[in-house]
BALOBA-1460 file (C-alpha; in Angstrom, 3 decimals):
// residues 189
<rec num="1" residu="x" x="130.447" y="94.966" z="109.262"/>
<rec num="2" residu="x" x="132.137" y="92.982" z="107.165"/>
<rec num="3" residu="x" x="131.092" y="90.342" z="104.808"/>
<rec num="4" residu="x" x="132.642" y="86.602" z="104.962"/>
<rec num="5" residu="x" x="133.478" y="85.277" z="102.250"/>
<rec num="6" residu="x" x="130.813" y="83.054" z="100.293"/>
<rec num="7" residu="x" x="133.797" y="80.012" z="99.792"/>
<rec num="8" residu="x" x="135.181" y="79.996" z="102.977"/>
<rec num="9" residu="x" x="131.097" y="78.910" z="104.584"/>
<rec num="10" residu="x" x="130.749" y="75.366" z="105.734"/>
<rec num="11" residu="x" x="128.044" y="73.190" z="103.738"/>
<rec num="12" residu="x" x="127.107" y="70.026" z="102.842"/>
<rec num="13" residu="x" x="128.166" y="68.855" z="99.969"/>
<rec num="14" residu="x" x="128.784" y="65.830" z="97.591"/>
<rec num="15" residu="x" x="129.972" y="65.339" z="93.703"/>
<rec num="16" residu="x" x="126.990" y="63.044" z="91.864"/>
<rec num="17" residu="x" x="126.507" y="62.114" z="88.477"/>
<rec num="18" residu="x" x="122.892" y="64.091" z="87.460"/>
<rec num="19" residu="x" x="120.160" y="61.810" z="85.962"/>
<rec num="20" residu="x" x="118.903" y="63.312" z="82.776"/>
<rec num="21" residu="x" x="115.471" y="65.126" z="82.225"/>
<rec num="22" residu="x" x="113.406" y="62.707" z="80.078"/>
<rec num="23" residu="x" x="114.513" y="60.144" z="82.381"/>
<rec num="24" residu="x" x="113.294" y="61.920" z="85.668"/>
<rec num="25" residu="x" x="110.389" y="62.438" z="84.242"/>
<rec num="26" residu="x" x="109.892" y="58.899" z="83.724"/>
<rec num="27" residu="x" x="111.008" y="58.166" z="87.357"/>
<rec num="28" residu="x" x="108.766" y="61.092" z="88.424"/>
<rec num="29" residu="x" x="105.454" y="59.249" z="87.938"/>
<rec num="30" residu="x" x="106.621" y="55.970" z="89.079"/>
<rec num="31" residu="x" x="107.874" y="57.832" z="92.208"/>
<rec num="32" residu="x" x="104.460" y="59.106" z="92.701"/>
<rec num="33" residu="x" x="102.411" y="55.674" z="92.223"/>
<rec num="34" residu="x" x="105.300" y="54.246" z="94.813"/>
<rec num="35" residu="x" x="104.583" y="57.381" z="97.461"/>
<rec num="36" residu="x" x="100.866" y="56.445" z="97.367"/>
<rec num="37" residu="x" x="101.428" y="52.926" z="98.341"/>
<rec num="38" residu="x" x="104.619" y="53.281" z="100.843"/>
<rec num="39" residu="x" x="103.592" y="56.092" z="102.811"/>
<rec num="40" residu="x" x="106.497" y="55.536" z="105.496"/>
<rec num="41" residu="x" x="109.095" y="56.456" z="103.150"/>
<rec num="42" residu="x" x="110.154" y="59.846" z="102.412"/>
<rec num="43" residu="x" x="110.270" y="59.422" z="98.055"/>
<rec num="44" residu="x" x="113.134" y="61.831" z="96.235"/>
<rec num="45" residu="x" x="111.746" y="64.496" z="94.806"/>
<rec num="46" residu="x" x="112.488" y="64.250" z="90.650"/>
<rec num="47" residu="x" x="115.200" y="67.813" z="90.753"/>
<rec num="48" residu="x" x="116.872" y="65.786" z="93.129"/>
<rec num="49" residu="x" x="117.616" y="62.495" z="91.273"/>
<rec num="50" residu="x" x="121.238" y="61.587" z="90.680"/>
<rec num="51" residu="x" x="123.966" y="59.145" z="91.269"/>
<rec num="52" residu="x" x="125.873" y="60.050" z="94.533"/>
<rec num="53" residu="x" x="129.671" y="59.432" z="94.097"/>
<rec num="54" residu="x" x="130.831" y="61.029" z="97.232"/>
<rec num="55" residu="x" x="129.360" y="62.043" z="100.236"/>
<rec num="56" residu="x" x="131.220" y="64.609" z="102.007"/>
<rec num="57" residu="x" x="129.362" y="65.827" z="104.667"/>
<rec num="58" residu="x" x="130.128" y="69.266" z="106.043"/>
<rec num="59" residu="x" x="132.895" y="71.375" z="104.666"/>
<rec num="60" residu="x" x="134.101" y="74.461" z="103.998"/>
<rec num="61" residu="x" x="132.932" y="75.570" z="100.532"/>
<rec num="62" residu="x" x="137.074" y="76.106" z="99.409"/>
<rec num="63" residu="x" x="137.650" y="72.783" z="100.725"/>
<rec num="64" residu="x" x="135.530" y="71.042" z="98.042"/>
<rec num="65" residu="x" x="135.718" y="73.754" z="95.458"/>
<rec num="66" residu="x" x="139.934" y="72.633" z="95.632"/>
<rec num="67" residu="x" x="139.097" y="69.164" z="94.900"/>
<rec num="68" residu="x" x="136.673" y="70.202" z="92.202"/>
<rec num="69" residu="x" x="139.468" y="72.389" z="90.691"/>
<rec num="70" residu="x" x="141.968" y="69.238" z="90.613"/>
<rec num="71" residu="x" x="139.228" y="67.102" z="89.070"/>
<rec num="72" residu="x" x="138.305" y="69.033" z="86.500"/>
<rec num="73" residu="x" x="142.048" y="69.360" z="85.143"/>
<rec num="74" residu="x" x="141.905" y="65.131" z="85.374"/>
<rec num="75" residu="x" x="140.881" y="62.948" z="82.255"/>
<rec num="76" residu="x" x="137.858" y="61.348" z="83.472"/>
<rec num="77" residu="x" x="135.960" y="59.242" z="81.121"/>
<rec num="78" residu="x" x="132.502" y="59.368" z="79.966"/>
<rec num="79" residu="x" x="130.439" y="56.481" z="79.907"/>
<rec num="80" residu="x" x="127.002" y="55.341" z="79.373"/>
<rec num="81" residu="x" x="124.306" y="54.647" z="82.250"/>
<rec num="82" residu="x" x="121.166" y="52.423" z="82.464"/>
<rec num="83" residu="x" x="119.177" y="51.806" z="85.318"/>
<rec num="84" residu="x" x="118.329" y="48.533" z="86.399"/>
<rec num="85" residu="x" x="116.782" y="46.529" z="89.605"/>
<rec num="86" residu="x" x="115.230" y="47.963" z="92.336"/>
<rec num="87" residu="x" x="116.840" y="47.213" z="95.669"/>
<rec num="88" residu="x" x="116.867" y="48.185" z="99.595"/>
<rec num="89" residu="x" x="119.740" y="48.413" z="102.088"/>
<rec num="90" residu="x" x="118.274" y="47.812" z="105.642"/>
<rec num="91" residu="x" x="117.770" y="44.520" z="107.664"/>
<rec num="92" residu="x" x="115.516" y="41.673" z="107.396"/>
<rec num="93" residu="x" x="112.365" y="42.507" z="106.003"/>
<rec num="94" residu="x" x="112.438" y="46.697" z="107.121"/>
<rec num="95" residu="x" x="114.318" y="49.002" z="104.463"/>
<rec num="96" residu="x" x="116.055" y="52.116" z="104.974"/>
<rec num="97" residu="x" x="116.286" y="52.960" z="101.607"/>
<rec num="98" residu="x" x="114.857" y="52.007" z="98.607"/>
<rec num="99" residu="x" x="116.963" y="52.406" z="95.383"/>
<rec num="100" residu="x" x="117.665" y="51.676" z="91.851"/>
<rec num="101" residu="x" x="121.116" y="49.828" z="90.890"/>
<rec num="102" residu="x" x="123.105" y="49.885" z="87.157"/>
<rec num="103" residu="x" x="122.707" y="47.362" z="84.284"/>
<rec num="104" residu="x" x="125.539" y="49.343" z="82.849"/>
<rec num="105" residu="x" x="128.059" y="52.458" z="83.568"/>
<rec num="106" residu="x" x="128.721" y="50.539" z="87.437"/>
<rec num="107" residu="x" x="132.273" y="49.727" z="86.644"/>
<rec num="108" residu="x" x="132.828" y="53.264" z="85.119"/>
<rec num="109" residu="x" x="130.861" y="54.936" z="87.941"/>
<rec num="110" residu="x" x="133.145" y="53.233" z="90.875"/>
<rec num="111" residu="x" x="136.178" y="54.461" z="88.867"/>
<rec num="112" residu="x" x="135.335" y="58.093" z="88.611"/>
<rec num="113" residu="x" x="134.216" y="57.166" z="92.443"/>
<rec num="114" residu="x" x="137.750" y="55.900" z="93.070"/>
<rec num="115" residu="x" x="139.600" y="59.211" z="91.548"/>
<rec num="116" residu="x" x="137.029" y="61.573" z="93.227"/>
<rec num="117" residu="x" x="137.832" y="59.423" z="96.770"/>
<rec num="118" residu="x" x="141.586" y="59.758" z="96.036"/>
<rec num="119" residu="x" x="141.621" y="63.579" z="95.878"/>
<rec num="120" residu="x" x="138.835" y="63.771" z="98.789"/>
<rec num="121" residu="x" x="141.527" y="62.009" z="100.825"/>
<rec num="122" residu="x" x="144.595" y="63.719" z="99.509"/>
<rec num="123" residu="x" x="143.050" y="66.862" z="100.375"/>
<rec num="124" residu="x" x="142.319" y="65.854" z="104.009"/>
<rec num="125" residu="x" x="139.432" y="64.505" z="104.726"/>
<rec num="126" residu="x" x="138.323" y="61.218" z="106.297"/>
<rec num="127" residu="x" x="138.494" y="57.913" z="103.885"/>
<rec num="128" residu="x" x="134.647" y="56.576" z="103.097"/>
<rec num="129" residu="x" x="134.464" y="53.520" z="105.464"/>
<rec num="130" residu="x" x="131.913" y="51.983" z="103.364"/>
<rec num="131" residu="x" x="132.424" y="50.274" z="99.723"/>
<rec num="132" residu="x" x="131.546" y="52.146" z="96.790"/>
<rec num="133" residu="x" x="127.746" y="51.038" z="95.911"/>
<rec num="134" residu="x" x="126.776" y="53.178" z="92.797"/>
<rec num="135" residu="x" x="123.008" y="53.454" z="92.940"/>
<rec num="136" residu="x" x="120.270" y="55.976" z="92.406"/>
<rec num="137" residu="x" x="118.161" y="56.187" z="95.949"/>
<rec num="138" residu="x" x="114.208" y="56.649" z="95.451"/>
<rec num="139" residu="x" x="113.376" y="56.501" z="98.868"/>
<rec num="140" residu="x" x="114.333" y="56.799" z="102.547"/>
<rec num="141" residu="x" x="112.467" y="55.485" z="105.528"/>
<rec num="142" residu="x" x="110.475" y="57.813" z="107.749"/>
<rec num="143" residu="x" x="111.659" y="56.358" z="110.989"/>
<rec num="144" residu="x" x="115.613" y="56.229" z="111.980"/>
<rec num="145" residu="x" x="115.308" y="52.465" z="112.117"/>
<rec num="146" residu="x" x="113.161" y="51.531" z="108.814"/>
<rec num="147" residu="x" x="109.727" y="50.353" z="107.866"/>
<rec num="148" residu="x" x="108.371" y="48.004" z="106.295"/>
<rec num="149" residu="x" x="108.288" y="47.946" z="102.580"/>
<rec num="150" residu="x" x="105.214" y="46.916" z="100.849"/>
<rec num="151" residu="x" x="105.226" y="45.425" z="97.378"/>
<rec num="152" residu="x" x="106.232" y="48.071" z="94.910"/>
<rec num="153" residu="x" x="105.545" y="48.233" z="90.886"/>
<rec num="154" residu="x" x="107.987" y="47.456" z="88.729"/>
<rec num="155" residu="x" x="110.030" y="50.722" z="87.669"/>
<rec num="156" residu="x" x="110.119" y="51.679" z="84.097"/>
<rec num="157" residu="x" x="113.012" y="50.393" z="82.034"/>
<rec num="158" residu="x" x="114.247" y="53.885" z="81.282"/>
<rec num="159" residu="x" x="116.765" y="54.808" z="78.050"/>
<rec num="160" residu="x" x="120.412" y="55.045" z="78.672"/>
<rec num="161" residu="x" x="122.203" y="58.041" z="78.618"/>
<rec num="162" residu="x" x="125.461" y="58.933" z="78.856"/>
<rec num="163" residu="x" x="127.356" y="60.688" z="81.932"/>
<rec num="164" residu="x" x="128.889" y="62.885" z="81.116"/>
<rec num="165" residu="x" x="129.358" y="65.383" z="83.521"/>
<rec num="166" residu="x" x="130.422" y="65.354" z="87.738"/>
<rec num="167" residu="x" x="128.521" y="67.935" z="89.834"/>
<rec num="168" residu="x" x="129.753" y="68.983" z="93.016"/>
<rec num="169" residu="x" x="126.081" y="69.933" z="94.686"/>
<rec num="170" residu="x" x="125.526" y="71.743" z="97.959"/>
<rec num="171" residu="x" x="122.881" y="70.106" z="99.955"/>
<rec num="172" residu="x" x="120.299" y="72.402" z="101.611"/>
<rec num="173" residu="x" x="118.415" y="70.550" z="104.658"/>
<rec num="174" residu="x" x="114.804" y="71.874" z="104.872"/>
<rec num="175" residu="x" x="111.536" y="71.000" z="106.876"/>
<rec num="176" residu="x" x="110.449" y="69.449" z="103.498"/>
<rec num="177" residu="x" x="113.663" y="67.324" z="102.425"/>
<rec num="178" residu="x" x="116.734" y="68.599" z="101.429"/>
<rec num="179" residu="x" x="117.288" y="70.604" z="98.591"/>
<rec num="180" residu="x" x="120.289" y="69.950" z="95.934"/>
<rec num="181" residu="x" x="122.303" y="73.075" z="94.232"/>
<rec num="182" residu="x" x="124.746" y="72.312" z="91.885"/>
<rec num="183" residu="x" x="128.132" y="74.536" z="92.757"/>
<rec num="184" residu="x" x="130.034" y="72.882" z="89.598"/>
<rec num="185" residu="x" x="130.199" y="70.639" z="86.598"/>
<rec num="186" residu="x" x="132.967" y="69.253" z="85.422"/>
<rec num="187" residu="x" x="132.930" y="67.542" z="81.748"/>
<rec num="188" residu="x" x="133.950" y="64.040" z="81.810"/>
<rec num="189" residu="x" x="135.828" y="62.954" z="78.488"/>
């Protein structure tokens, strides 16, 4: 029998910008004191903290490897990140998701976002329908619709760092969350 080939498989995937190790550990314990007191929310697990810049969804592994390849002969410029209010998207008072916006690096972020969207398109697949919102997602809701959202601590003003790298990261659904594996890096300038 013959053996497909490991690029041609269909996966999940998206290209993030990865949050730095000091820094998860920071966000690790105030993820924990937030779990204890929002139990309806499903918290991120520290590995899998980052900053998504494109979804994709469902590909073919040599699909998004391409775009990856074009990217990473692209000047894309490095820039420097710090976290900074806590926010939800949902309605009214229930939350779907509970995340953490930018004091600084947003403009930057949106325009490695924009070059990353370009070639996502050029090579075929659907435009995002949404806007660009760079944030870093802590939480989701347990149920489809959202929950209620009980009075969180602050989060830790954490150091800046600078991004410097894109990762293209397959995404792994599992019984116990999903689980993120970084297929490629590609140095930002």
């Amino acid at each position: 029998m013959e053996e497909e080939d490991p690029r041609s498989l269909r996966g999940r995937a998206f290209f993030g910008l990865p949050v730095p190790d000091p820094q998860r550990a920071d966000l690790a314990r105030f993820i924990a004191a937030c779990a204890g007191i929002a139990p309806d929310f499903r918290w991120t697990p520290a590995e899998n903290l980052h900053l998504t810049i494109r979804f994709i969804g469902s590909v073919s592994r040599t699909v998004v490897e391409d775009i990856a390849d074009v990217l990473a002969g692209q000047p894309l410029a490095a820039f420097d990140v710090e976290l900074g209010n806590q926010g939800t998207f949902g309605r009214g008072r229930t939350a779907r998701v509970v995340w953490l916006g930018l004091r600084t690096g947003a403009e930057e972020a949106a325009q490695v976002a924009a070059r990353v969207e370009e070639e996502c398109v050029r090579a075929g697949l659907s435009p995002e329908e949404r806007a660009f919102t760079v944030h870093l997602t802590l939480a989701r809701a347990r149920p489809r619709g959202g929950a209620r959202l009980p009075e969180l601590p602050v989060a830790p003003r954490l150091q800046p760092w600078r991004a410097d790298r894109l990762v293209l990261y397959s995404s792994h659904l599992t019984r116990s969350g999903a689980i993120y594996e970084p297929l490629r890096s590609i140095a930002l300038q």
